[in-house]
N, C-alpha and C positions, 0 to 999 in steps of 0.2 A: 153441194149441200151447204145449208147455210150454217153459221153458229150457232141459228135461234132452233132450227133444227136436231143437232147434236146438244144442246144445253136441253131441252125436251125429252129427246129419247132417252140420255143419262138421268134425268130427274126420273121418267118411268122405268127403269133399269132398277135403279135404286128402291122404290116405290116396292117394286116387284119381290125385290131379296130383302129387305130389310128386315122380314119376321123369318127370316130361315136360320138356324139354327148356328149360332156363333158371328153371326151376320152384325158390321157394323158399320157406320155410314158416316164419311168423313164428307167435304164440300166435294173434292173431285176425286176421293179414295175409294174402294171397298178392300172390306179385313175381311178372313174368317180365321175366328180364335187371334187374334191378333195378325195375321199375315198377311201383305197385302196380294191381291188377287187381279183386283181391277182399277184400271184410273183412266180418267179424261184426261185427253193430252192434242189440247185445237178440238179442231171438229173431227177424231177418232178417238176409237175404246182399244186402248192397249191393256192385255191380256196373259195372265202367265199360261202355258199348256206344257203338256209333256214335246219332250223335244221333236220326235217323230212326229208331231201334229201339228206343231207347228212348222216346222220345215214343209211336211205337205199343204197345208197353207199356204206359205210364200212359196211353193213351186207353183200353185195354179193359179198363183194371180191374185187369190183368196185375199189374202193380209201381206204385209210387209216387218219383215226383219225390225226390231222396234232398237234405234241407235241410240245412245245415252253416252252422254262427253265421249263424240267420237266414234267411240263401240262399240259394233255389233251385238246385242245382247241372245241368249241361247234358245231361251225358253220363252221371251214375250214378241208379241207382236203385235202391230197396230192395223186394227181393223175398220175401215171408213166406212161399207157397209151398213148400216142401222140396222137393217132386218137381221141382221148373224149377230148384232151384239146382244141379245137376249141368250142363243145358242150359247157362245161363244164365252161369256161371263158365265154360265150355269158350270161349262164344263170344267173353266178354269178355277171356280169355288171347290170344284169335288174335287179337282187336282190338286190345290193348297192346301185345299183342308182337310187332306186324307191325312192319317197319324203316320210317322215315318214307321219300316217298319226293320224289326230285330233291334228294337233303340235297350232290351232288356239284356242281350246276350251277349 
């Protein structure tokens, strides 16, 4: 895949979410409600998920463990694919931007 490739599919990525609700569109960020969800990172879309899905993920080859100074990180993972990054960012919007929950008790 090229750059000019993955700079494209993120501009339609974005394109796509940006009227969804809490949805906000930085150069190579997306928020919901402030939190970030998704970002361009080279030519892959690194993605928060729940952990169990992202581990299944990176067991089938799907996406890769996303590393940051070093560190394996839990819950994102960088996905090269184009075609799952549409999936792949919807799911990780409703995974961020779900409200925590018991935050009253």
């Amino acid at each position: 895949m090229t750059g000019q490739a993955a700079a494209e599919a993120y501009e339609q990525l974005t394109f796509d979410l940006r009227d969804d609700d809490g949805v906000t569109v930085d150069e190579n960020e997306l928020f919901v409600h402030g939190a970030i969800f998704a970002f361009l990172e080279g030519d892959d879309l690194v993605v928060e998920l729940p952990a169990a899905r992202a581990a299944d993920l990176t067991a089938r080859g799907v996406a890769e463990v996303f590393v940051t100074d070093n560190h394996p990180t839990r819950n994102w993972v960088r996905v090269s694919d184009l075609q799952l990054w549409p999936e792949l960012a919807r799911e990780s919007h409703e995974f961020t931007g779900e409200p925590a929950v018991g935050g009253e008790s």
